[in-house]
N, C-alpha and C positions, 0 to 999 in steps of 0.2 A: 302928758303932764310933765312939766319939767320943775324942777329943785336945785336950790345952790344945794349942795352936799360937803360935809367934811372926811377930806378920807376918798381913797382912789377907787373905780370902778375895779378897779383887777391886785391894789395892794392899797400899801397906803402912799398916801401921797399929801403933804403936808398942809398945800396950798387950798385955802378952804373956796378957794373962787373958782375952780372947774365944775364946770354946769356936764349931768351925765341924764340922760331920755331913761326914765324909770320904766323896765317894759318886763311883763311877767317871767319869772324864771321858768326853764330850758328845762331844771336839772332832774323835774316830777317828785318833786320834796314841798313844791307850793312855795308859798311865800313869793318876794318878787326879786329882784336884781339889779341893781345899774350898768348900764351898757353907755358906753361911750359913743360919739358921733361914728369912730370908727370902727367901734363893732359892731353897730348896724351894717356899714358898708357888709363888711366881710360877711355877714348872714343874709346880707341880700346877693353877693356872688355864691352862697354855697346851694339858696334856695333854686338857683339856675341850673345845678349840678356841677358845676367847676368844682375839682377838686379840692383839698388844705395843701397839699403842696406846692398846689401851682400857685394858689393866694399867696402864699408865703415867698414864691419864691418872687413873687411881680410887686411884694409890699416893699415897697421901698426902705434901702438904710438909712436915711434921716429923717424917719418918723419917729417920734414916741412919744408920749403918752402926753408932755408937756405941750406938744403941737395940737392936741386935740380941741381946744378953745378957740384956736386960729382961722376963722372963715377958711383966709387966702390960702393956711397949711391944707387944708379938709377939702380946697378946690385943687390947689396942685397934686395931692394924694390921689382924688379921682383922673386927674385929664395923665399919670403916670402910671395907673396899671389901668387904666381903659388900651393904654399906647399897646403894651407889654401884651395882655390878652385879645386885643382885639374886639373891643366894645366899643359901643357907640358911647364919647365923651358925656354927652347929652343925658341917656339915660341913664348915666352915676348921679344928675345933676336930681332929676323929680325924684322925688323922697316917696312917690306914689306910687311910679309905677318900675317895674319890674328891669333892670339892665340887660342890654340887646347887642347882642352879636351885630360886626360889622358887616361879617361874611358867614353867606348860611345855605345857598345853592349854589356856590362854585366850585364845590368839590362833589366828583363822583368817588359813588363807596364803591367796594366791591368785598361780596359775603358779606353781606348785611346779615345779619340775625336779629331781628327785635331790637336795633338800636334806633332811642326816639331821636326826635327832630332837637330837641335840647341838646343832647350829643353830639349828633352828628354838626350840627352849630358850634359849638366850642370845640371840637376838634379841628375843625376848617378854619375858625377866626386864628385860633392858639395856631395852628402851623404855620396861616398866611403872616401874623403880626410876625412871628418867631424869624419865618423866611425874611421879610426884610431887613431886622438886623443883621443877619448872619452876611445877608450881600451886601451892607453898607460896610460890613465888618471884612469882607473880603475879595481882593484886588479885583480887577475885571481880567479878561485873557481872551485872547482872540481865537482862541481854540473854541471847537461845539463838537457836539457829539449827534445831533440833530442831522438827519437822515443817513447817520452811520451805518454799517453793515455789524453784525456779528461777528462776520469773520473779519473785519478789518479790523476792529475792535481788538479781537486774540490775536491777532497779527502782530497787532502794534507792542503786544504784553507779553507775547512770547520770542520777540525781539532780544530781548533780555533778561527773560527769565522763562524756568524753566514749564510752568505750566500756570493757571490765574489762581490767584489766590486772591482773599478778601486784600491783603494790605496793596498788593497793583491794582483793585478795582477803587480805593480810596485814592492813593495816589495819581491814578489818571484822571478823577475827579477833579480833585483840587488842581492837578496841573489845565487845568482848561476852567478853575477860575467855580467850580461849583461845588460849592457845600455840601457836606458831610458831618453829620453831626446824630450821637445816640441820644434818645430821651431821656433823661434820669427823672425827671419832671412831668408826667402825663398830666393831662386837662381835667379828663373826665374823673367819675370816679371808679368806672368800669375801664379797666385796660384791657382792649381787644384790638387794637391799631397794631399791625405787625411792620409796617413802615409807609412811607406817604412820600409824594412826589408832590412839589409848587412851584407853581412860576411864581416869580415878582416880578413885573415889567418886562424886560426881556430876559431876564436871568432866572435859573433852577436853581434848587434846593432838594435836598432828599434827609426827610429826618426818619430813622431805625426807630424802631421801639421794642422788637422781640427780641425779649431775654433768651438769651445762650451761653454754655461757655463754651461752647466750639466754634472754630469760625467758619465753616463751610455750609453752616446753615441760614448766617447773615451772609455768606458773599451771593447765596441764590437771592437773597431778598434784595441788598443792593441792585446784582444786575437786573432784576426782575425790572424794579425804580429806573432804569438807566433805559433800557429795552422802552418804556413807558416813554422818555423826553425821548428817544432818537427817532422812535417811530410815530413822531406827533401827535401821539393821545394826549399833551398837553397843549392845551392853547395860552394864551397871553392874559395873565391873572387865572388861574383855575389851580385846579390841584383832582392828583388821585389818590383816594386812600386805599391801602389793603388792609382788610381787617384777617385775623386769624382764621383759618377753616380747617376742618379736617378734612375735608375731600380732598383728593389727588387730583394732578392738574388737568389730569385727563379729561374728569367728570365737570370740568365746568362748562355753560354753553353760552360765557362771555366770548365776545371775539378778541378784545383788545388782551383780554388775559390769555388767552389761547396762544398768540402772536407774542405776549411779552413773556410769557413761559418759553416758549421755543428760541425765541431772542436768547432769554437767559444762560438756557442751556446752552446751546450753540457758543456763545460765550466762551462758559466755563469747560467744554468737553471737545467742542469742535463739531457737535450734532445736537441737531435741533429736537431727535427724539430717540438718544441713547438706549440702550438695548443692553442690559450689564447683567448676564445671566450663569446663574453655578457650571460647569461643567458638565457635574458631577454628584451627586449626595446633594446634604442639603446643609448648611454651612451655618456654623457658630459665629456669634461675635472675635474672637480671637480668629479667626480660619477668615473671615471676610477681612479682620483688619491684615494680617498678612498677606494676602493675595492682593489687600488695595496697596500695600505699601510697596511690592515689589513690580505691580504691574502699573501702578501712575504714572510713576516716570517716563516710561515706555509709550506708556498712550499721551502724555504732555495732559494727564489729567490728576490736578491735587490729589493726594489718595482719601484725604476727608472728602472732597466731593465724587470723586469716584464712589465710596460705601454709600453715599446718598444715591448716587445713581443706581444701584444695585437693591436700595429701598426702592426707587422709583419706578424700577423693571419689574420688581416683584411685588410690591405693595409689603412687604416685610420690615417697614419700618422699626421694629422693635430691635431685630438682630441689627439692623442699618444706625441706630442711634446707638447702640451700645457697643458696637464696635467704635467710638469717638475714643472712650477709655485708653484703647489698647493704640488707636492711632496717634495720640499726641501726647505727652508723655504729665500732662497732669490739666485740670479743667482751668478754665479763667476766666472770667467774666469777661466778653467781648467788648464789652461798650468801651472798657478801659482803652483799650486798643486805641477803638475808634476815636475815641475823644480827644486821646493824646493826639494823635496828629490833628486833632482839628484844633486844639490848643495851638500849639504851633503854628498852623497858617493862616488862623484868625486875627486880625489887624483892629483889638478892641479898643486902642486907643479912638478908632474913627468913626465911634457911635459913641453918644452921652454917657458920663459917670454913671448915671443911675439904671441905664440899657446893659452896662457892661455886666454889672453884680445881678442883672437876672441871670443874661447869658450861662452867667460860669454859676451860676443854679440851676437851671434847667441841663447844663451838661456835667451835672453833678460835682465841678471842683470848687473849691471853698472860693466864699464870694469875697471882693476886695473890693475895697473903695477904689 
């Protein structure tokens, strides 16, 4: 049933000519409500499971409220966060039926737990759409990393520096032309994405998602991503996602993770299956952190990722994450990190005004026209 109305669906609003779809209140106090053309949109992506953030951050800045009587506004509205999430244009357009992911089987999970088919759908659309800005948004480079070695890889990083750290594993990224960027923005409303690997045509992406403040727990997850594109478990359009697990890498009886664990390490350490065991006794978080600190250097291994290794040998992750404390001299949110530099080498002028201010939403900095 529809009604001219005086007076705004969400305030007031002057103009007694906006027409708002009268549909039963939400609030379980009864009575009814008006919903505007475009708060249907937005409860038909939430009914999908896409999260409010991500809506929020793919709603475009030249909407409001006065555009909502606009067909032509209410048709650009949909064909601009279809772009952004990764839906089918189309099905914003039927008022009937339900909006569909573009991309829904080109990503393999790994540690699934109970996550359905609607998730794992917006996770795969939201990285693939996400990945091609980011590579529209940054230069090409004749560099690859595609059928790299491990060790050629730490060759190359400890060239000039003293051992890998996450900021050389972003920096050799970008210098070969491939995105890096933290999620401040997840899709779903379950976050268990601990990072993801995509191709766009012929180019990679790799977006983080697990929260840390230490960084030697995201440089395993990057290289883990990195191990993933060199060792061709990506093919042309696909993506990998890691989802969060507690099992130790040992206990998985994936192959490709098996091979991208040891990649990883090997990496970071110089061995594909580090062995980092007490002496002696049995070691406190302060005693781990000072033995990592004075002996990494030595081994050309970070001493935050050395204490992780020392989890890894022993399954003692508790002493292994609590000595982080004592190794870096106060916590910080990683993604900050990361993001800045991908501020930096992202070239936003070269995707649309309205692609850019997702962008810098989804990577958490305040959005600009």
């Amino acid at each position: 049933m529809l009604e001219q109305v005086r007076g705004s669906c969400d305030g007031d609003f002057e103009d007694n000519q906006r027409i708002c779809r009268i549909m039963p209140a939400q609030s379980g106090r009864g009575g009814r409500v008006f919903v505007t053309e475009a708060g249907r949109l937005r409860n038909r992506l939430k009914a999908i499971g896409l999260s409010d953030p991500a809506i929020q951050a793919a709603w475009p800045e030249w909407w409001s409220d006065a555009a909502d009587p606009s067909p032509s506004a209410r048709l650009e509205l949909r064909f601009s966060i279809a772009r952004k999430l990764g839906l089918d244009p189309h099905s914003l357009l039927d008022e009937e039926g339900a909006p569909r992911f573009v991309w829904r089987d080109e990503a393999r999970f790994k540690h699934l737990s109970g996550e359905s088919d609607a998730e794992r759908a917006a996770i795969t659309s939201f990285g693939r759409a996400l990945g091609s800005l980011l590579v529209a948004a940054t230069p090409p480079s004749t560099g690859t990393i595609m059928q790299a070695s491990a060790s050629g890889l730490r060759k190359t990083v400890l060239g000039s520096q003293q051992y890998v750290r996450l900021l050389d594993l972003l920096s050799l990224s970008w210098s070969i032309g491939l995105p890096v960027v933290y999620l401040r923005v997840f899709p779903a409303v379950r976050k268990r994405m601990a990072a993801m690997a995509v191709s766009v045509a012929d180019r990679n992406v790799i977006l983080l998602a697990k929260d840390s403040m230490y960084p030697p727990h995201i440089a395993f997850y990057l290289a883990h991503e990195l191990a993933h594109i060199a060792l061709g478990h990506i093919t042309k359009d696909t993506a990998i996602v890691d989802l969060e697990s507690e099992l130790p890498a040992s206990a998985s009886s994936d192959p490709e993770e098996i091979a991208a664990d040891r990649f990883a390490l090997e990496l970071l350490t110089g061995r594909s299956d580090p062995q980092v065991l007490p002496k002696s006794g049995i070691y406190n978080a302060p005693g781990l952190a000072n033995a990592a600190l004075n002996s990494g250097p030595a081994l050309g291994i970070e001493p935050g990722t050395l204490a992780l290794c020392f989890g890894y040998s022993t399954q003692n992750w508790a002493v292994a994450n609590s000595a982080m404390k004592f190794i870096y001299s106060a916590p910080k949110p990683v993604w900050e990190e990361v993001n800045r530099l991908a501020a930096r080498e992202l070239a936003l002028d070269h995707i649309p005004t309205d692609a850019r201010s997702y962008v810098t939403a989804v990577l958490g900095a305040p959005a600009t026209a």
